[in-house]
C-alpha positions in Angstrom: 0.0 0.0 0.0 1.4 3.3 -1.2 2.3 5.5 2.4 0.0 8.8 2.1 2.4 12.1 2.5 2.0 14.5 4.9 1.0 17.9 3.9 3.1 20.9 5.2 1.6 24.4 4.9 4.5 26.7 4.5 4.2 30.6 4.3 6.5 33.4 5.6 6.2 34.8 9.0 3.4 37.2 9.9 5.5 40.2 9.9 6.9 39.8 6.8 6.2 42.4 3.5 3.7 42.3 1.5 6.5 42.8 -1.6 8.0 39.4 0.4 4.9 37.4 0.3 4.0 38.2 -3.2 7.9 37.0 -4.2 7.2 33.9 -2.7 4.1 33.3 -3.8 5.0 33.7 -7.8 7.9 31.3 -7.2 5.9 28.6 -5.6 3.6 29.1 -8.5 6.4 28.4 -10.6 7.6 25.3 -8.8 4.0 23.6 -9.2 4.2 22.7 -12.5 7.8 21.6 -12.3 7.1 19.4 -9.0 3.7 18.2 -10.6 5.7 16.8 -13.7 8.7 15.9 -11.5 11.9 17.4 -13.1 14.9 19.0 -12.0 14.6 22.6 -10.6 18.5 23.0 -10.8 20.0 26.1 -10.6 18.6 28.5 -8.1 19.1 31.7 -9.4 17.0 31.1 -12.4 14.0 30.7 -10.2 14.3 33.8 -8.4 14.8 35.9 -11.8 12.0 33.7 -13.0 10.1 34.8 -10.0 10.9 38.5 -11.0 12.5 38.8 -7.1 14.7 41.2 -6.9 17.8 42.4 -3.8 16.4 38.9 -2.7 19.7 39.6 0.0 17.8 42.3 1.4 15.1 40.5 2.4 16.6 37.7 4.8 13.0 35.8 5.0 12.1 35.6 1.6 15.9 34.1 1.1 15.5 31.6 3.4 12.2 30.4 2.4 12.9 30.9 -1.8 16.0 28.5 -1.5 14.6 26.1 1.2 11.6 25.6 -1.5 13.5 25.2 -4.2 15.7 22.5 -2.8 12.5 20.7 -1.4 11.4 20.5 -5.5 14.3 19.5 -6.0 13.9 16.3 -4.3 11.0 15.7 -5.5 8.3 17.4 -3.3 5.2 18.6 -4.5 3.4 21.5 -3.8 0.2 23.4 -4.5 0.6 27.3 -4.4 -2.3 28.7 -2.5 -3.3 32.4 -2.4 -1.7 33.0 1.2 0.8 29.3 1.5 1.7 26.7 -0.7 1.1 23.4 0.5 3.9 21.1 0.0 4.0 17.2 0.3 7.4 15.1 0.5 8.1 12.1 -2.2 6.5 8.9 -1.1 9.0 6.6 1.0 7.7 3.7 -1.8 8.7 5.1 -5.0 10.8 3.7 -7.2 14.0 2.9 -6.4 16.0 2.9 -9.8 14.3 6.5 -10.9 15.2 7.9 -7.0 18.8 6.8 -7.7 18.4 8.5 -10.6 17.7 11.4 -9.7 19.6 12.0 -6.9 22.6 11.3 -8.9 21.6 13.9 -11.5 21.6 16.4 -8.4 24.3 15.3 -7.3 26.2 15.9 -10.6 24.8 19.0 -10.9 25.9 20.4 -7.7 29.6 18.8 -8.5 29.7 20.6 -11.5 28.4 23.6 -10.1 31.3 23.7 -7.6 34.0 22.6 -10.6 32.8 25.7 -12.1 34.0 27.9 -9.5 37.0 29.9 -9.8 39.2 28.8 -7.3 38.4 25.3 -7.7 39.5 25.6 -11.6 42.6 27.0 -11.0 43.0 24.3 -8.3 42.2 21.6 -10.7 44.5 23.2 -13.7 47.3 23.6 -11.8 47.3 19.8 -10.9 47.7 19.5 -14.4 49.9 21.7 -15.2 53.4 20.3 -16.1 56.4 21.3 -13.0 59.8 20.3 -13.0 60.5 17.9 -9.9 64.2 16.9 -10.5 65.0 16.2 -13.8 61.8 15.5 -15.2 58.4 17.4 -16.0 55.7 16.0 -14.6 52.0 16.3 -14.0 49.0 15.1 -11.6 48.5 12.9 -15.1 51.4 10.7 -13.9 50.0 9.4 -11.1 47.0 7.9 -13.5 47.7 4.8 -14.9 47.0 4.0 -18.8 44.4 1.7 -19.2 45.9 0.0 -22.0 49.6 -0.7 -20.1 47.5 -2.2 -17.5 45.3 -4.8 -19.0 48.2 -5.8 -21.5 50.4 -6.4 -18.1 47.5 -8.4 -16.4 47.0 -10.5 -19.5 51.0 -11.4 -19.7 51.5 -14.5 -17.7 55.4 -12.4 -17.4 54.2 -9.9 -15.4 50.6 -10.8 -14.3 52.0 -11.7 -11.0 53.3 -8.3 -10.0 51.0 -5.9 -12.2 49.7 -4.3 -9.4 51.2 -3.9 -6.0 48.6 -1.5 -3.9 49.6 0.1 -0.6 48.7 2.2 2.1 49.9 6.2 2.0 48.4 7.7 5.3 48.0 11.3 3.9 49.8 14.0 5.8 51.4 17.4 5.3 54.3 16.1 3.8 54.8 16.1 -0.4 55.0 12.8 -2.8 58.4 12.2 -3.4 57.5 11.5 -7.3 56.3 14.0 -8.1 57.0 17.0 -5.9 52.7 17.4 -5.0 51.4 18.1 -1.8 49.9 14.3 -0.5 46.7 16.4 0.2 46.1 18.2 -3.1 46.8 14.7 -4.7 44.2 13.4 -2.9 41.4 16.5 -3.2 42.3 16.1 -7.3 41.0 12.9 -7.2 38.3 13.4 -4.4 36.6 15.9 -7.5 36.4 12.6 -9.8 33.7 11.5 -7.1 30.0 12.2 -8.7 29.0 14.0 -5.1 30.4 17.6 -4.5 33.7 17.6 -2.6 33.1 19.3 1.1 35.7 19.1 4.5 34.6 17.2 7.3 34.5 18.9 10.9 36.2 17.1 13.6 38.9 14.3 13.2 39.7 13.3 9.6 42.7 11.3 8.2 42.7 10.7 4.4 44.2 7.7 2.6 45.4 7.1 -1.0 45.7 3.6 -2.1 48.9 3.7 -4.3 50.3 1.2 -7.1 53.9 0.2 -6.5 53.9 -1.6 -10.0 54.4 1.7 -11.5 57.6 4.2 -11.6 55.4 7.2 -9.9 53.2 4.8 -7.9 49.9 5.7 -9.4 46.9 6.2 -7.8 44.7 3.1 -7.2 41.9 5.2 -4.9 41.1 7.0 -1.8 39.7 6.7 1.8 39.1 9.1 4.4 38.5 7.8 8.4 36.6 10.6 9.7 34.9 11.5 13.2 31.3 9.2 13.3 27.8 10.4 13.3 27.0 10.9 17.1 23.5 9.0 17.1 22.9 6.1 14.1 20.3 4.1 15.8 20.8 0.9 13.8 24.3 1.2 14.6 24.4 1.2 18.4 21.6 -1.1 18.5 23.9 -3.9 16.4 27.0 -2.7 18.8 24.8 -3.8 21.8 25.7 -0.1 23.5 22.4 1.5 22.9 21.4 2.9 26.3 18.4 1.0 27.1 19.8 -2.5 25.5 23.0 -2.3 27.6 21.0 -1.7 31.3 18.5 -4.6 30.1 22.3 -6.2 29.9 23.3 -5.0 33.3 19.7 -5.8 34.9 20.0 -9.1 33.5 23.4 -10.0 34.5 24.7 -7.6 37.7 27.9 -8.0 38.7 30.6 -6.1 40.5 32.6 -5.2 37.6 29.4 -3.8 36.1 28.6 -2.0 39.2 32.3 -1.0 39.3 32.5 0.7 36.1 29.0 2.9 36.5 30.8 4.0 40.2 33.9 5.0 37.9 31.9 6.7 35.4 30.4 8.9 38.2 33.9 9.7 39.7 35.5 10.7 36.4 32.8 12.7 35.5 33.2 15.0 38.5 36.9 15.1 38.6 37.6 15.9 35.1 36.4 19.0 35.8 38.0 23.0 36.7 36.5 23.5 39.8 38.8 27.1 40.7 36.6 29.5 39.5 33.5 27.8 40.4 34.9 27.8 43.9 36.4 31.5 44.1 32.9 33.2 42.5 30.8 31.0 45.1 28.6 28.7 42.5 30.4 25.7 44.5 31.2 25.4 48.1 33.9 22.7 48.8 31.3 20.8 51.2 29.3 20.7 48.0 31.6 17.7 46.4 31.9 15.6 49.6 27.9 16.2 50.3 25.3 17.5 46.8 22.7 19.2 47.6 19.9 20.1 45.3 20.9 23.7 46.0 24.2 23.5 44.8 22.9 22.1 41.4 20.3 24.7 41.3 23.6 27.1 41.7 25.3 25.5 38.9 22.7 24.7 36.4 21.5 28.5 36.4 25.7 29.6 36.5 25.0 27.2 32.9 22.6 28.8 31.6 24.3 32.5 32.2 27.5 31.8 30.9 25.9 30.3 27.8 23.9 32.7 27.0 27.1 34.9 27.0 28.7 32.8 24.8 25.8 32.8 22.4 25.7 36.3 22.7 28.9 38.4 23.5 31.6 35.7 22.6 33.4 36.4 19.5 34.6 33.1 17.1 38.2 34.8 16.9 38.5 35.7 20.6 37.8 31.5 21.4 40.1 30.6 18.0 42.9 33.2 19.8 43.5 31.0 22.7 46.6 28.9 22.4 45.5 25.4 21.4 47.3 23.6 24.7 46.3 27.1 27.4 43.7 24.6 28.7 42.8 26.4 32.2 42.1 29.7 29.9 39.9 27.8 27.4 38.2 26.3 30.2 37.7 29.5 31.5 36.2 30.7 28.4 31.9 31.3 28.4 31.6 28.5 26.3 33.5 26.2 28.5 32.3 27.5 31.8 29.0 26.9 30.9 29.7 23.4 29.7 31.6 22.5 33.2 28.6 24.1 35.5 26.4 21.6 33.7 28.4 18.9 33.7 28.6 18.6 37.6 25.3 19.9 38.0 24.9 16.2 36.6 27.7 15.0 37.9 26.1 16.0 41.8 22.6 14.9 40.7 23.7 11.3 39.4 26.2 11.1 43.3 22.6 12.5 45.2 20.3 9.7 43.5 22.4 7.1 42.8 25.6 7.1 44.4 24.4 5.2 48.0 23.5 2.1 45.8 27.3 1.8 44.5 29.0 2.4 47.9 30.9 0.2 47.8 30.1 -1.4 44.2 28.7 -4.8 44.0 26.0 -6.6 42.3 23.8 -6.2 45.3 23.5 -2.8 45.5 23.1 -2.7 41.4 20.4 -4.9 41.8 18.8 -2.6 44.7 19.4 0.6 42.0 17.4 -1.3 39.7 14.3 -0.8 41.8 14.3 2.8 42.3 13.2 4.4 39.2 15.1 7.3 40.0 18.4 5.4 40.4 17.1 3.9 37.2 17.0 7.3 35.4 20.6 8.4 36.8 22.0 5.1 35.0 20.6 5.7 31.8 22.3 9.2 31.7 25.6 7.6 33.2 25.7 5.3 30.2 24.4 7.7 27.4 27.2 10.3 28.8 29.8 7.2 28.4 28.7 6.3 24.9 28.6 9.8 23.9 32.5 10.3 24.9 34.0 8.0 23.5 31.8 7.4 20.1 34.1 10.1 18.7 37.3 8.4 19.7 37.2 4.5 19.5 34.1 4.4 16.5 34.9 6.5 12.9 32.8 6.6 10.1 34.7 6.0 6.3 33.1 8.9 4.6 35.5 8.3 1.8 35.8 4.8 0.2 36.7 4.2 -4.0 39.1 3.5 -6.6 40.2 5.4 -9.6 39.9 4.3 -13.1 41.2 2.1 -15.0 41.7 0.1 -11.4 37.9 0.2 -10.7 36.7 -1.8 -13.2 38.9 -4.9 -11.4 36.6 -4.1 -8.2 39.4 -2.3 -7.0 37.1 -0.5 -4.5 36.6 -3.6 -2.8 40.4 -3.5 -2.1 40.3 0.4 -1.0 37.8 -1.3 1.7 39.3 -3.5 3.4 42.5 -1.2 3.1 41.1 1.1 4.8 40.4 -0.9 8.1 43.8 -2.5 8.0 46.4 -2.2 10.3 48.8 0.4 9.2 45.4 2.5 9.0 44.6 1.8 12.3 48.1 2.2 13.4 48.3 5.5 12.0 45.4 6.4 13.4 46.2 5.6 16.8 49.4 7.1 16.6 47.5 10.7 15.4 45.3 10.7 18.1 47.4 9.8 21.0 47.2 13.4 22.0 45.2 15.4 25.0 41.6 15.5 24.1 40.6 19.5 23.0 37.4 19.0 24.6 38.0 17.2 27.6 40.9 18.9 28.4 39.3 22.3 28.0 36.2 20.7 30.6 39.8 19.9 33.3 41.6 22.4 33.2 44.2 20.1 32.3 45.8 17.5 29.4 43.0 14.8 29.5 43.6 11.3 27.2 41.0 9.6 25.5 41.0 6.2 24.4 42.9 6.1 20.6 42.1 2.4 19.4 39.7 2.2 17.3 36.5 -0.6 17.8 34.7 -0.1 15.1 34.5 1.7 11.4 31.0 2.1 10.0 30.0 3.9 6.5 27.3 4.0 3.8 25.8 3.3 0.4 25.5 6.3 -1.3 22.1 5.3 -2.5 19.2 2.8 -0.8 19.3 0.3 -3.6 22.5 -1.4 -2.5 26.2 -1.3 -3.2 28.3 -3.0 -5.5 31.2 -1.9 -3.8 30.3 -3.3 0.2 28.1 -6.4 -0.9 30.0 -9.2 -0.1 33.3 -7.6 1.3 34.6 -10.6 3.8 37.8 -11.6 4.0 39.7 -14.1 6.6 41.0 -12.2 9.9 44.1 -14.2 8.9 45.1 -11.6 6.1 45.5 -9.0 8.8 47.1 -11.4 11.1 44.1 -12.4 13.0 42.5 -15.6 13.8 42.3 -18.3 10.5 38.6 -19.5 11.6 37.4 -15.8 12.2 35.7 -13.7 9.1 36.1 -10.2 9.0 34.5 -7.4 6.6 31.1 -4.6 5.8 28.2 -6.0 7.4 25.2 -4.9 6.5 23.3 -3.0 9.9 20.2 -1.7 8.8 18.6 1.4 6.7 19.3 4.6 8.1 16.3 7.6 8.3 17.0 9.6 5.8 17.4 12.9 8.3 20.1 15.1 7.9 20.3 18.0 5.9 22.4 16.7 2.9 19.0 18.0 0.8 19.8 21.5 1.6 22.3 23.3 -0.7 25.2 25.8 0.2 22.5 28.3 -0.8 19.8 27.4 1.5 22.4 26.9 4.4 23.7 30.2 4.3 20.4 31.7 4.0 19.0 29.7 7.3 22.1 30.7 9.0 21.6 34.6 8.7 17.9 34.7 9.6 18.3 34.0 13.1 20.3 36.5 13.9 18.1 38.9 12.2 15.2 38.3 13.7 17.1 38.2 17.3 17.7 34.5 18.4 19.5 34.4 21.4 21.2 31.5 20.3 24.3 31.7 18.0 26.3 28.4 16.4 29.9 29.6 15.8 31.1 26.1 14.8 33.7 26.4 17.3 35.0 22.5 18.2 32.6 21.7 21.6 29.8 23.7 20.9 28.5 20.6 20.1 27.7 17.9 17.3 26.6 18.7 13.7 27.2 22.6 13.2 25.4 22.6 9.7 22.8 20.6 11.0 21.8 23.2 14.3 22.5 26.0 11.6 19.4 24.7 9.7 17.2 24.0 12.7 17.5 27.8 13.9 16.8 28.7 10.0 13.9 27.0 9.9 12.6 27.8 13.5 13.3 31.6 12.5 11.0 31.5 9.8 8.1 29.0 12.1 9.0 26.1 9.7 8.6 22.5 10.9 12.3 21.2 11.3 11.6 17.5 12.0 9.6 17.5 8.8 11.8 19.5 6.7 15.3 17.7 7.8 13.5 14.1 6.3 15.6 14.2 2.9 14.3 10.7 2.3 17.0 9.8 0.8 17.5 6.3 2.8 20.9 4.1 2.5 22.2 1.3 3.6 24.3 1.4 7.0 27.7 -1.1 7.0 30.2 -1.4 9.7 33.7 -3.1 10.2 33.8 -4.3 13.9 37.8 -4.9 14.8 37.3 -6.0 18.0 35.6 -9.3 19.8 34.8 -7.2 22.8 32.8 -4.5 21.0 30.3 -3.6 22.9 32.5 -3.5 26.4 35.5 -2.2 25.4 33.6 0.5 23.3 32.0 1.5 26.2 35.4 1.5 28.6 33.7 -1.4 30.5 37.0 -3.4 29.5 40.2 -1.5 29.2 41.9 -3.6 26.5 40.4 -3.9 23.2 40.7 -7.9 22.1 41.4 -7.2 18.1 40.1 -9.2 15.2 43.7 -8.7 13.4 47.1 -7.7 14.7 47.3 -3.7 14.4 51.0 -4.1 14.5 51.4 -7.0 11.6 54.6 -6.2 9.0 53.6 -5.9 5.3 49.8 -6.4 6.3 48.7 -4.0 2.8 50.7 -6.9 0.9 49.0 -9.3 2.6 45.6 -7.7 1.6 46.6 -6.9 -2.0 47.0 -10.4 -2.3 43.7 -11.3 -0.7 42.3 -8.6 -3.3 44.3 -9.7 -6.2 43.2 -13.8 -6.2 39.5 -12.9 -4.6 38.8 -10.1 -7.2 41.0 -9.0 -9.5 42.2 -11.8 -11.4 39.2 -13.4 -12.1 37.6 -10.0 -13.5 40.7 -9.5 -15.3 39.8 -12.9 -17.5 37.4 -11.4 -18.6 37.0 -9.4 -22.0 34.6 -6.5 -21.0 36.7 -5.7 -17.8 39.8 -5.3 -20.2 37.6 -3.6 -22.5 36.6 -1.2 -20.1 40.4 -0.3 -19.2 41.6 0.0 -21.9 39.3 3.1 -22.9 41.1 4.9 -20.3 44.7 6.2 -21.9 46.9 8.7 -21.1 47.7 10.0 -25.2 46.9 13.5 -25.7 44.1 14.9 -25.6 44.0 13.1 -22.0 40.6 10.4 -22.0 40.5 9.0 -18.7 37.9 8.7 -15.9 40.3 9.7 -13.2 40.6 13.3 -14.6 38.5 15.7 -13.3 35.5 16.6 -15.3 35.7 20.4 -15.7 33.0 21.8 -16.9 33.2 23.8 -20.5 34.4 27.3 -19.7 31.4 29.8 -20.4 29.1 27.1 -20.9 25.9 27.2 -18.5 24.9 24.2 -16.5 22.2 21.4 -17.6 19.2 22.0 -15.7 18.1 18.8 -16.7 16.1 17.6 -19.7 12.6 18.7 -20.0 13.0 21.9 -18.0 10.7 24.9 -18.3 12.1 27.5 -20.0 12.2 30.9 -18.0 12.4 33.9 -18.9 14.8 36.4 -17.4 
């Protein structure tokens, strides 16, 4: 049965102009038509000419709402302009799923273009491919492709089959490629704008990978991963981890023990004494007989000493004075609004959880877990205990792979498949260890003081780009042996769940920019700086203001609908306790410190994969239509964009008028 859609009412604000609501109205009178046939809007500033709006920037509302619509058409909303609203209704979650793939690819391509057409990105682009002198020879980003033509003849010659390929791991720092004279990180961005998805930083950690051919004299590129700081709250994902708040107390009530009981007395102690407690004593929020017996005036004290100092931040802190502290000075960042507000909160909890459930862990057994059990109240302290544990350390032992592919002519040999399980290998998580063994920004700012966090990873999880599947993470096993693990153990991309489809990946850079300046126009109180522990998903709070500013239903708005499929990589057996610090020793799958363990994978890769599509004629077919003769055709050059040439705006589009 076909799911009926919701129907969202959407008109400016009240006080808005009447030249505003007449703007808005024409261009959701314009976007029926297009929505009822269901093409591509594309670009955005035809619209608004279309629309006959004019010094839209002057008119913050109208902005906002104009490119919010327009991205809603985009994917594939309907709506019905009414004299005083348009009524708009989302895509049905049952459409179908090859013309949904469809089109989101052709918006993604478009928006890809769009940003390989800008200036900067160009030059960026040309000057990879400009010829430099590096030594003695003159050389080019095109030398680190490699011709489709050398590489299926090498593959086919039983002479040099055996070592046609030889793939390795290059952690990408700020160091330059010794073949070439590039910067590792502009190799990597170059081919990062192959992708058919706009290229765009991630906030938080992020290390970037290139898989690299050894076979070859300047060690082409084979493809590219990124391990990058996770998603806070995936559903699916900590359910199948076993962490998820209410699953792991079922866990505890089910099986109490002293260790159990242990580690939730623990958490409770390092939550209070990882915190700056000077100034809270010296301006009188916190009396030292307040830490030895809580009272529910002392939290009172500090929750509202919260709330102040956060408002301060929101609204007299200035992003350079908080970017001007020096990155170590951790007793002046945590004196900073931002951070004081953070630690008054944090023990307010911190003397709430001791009040109501600290008698039942003194001293910590099974008994008095049990006895917590009982007492709802105690109950509700435990859930915040454990949600406050998962939450500080799903940044540090759990990362997402938000980048994951291989370069032609390589992908047609399912090379991706190999940039996979590369990118969970040892040497990755090595490196990544080794980057992260530093003092926490965040927790160290809360103390006053260097604080650790845990570096090993548990766990890598990613995405299909589309709902329909993927080619590239179907089927991706291999034996823990290959990374030095256990012969009878499989490791590899199992398949989690759906995710659902909330985020605001819909939204262009547009409509982002136009949410973000309405708030403070219309005098929000609350301001997001994306300053690192502010908290979670910047773009994402940026839009929820947006859309609050102009009395738009957020929840609604933020369900893109565009639904993938969820995979994860566990790398430990003791996932769900040793990503939640209930064990202190992470039991790996594979042996993080295993010699040559990329060769070891290559040749997993090269006998599972890539010989067997290498016997066959259309594979070599399909490399060898990638060569390096002048001019250069080959699908792991950037695809500029004509100079002077508009964009498609996709076939069947309304012609407008300007």
């Amino acid at each position: 049965m076909k799911e009926k859609a919701a129907l969202l009412p959407l008109s400016l604000p009240a006080d808005a102009s009447r030249q505003e609501r007449q703007g808005f109205a024409r261009l959701c009178t314009l976007l029926e038509s297009v929505a009822a046939e269901g093409k591509d809007v594309g670009d955005h500033e035809r619209w608004i000419r279309a629309a006959k709006i004019t010094r839209l920037y002057e008119q913050p509302m109208l902005a906002a709402a104009a490119h919010c619509v327009i991205d809603l058409v985009d994917q594939g909303w309907t709506v019905k302009a009414e004299r005083s609203k348009a009524v708009f209704a989302p895509p049905s979650a049952h459409g179908d799923r090859a013309t949904e793939k469809a089109r989101i690819r052709r918006q993604e391509l478009l928006r890809r273009d769009e940003q390989l057409n800008r200036s900067s990105v160009r030059r960026f682009v040309e000057g990879m491919e400009r010829t430099h002198e590096h030594g003695d020879r003159l050389v080019s980003v095109f030398n680190l492709m490699r011709d489709g033509r050398e590489l299926a003849d090498a593959l086919q010659d039983a002479a040099t089959a055996a070592d046609a390929i030889k793939p390795y791991v290059q952690v990408v720092d700020s160091s330059t490629c010794e073949r070439t004279g590039f910067k590792l990180h502009d190799i990597w961005r170059y081919f990062r704008h192959t992708w058919s998805n706009a290229y765009a930083t991630v906030p938080g950690r992020s290390m970037p990978i290139l898989i690299r051919d050894a076979a070859t004299e300047f060690h082409t590129v084979i493809g590219l991963a990124a391990i990058s700081s996770p998603i806070v709250q995936i559903a699916e994902r900590d359910r199948w981890m076993g962490w998820e708040t209410d699953q792991f107390l079922a866990h505890l009530r089910a099986e109490p023990t002293d260790d159990g009981a242990s580690w939730l007395a623990q958490r409770i102690e390092a939550q209070r004494s990882e915190i700056y407690l000077d100034d809270l004593l010296r301006d009188g929020v916190l009396q030292p007989t307040d830490l030895v017996t809580p009272t529910p005036e002392a939290v009172a004290r500090l929750r509202d000493d919260a709330e102040r100092h956060r408002q301060r931040h929101h609204q007299t802190t200035t992003i350079r004075e908080v970017r001007n502290i020096g990155r170590n000075a951790w007793v002046e960042r945590a004196k900073s609004d931002l951070f004081r507000g953070k630690r008054s909160a944090v023990l307010a909890d911190a003397l709430e959880i001791e009040t109501l459930l600290g008698a039942y862990l003194s001293p910590p057994t099974a008994e008095g877990l049990t006895k917590a059990f009982s007492d709802p109240k105690a109950r509700t302290q435990m859930r915040r205990v454990v949600r406050r544990a998962r939450g500080e350390r799903v940044g540090t032992v759990i990362a997402d792979l938000t980048v994951c592919g291989a370069v032609a002519p390589y992908s047609a040999l399912a090379a991706g498949k190999l940039v996979g399980a590369l990118a969970v290998s040892p040497p990755v998580i090595t490196a990544y260890r080794e980057k992260y063994a530093r003092p926490s920004e965040i927790a160290s700012a809360m103390a006053g003081r260097p604080i650790m966090r845990e570096p090993r990873l548990s766990f890598v999880g990613t995405t299909s780009l589309y709902g329909t599947g993927s080619s590239q993470y179907n089927r991706l096993f291999w034996p823990a042996e290959v990374m030095g693990g256990d012969s009878a153990t499989r490791m590899g991309f199992h398949e989690l769940g759906r995710s659902r489809s909330f985020g605001t990946s819909h939204f262009s850079e547009e409509t982002v920019d136009a949410l973000t300046r309405l708030p403070a126009l219309r005098g929000s109180l609350v301001r997001v700086n994306s300053l690192f522990g502010e908290g979670v998903s910047p773009r994402l709070r940026k839009v929820r203001l947006g859309l609050a500013a102009l009395g738009w239903p957020a929840n609604e708005l933020l369900r893109h609908g565009r639904e993938r499929i969820l995979y994860g990589v566990p790398l430990v057996e003791n996932l769900r306790d040793y990503s939640l610090g209930v064990d202190g020793e992470p039991q790996y799958l594979l042996d993080p410190e295993l010699p040559d363990a990329d060769a070891k994978v290559a040749e997993w890769w090269l006998e599972r994969w890539c010989r067997p599509r290498a016997r066959r004629e259309e594979v070599l077919a399909a490399m060898r239509a990638h060569r390096l003769v002048r001019p250069v055709e080959h699908g792991a050059r950037v695809p500029l964009p004509p100079r002077g040439v508009e964009l498609p705006v996709g076939e069947g589009m309304l012609p407008l008028a300007d």
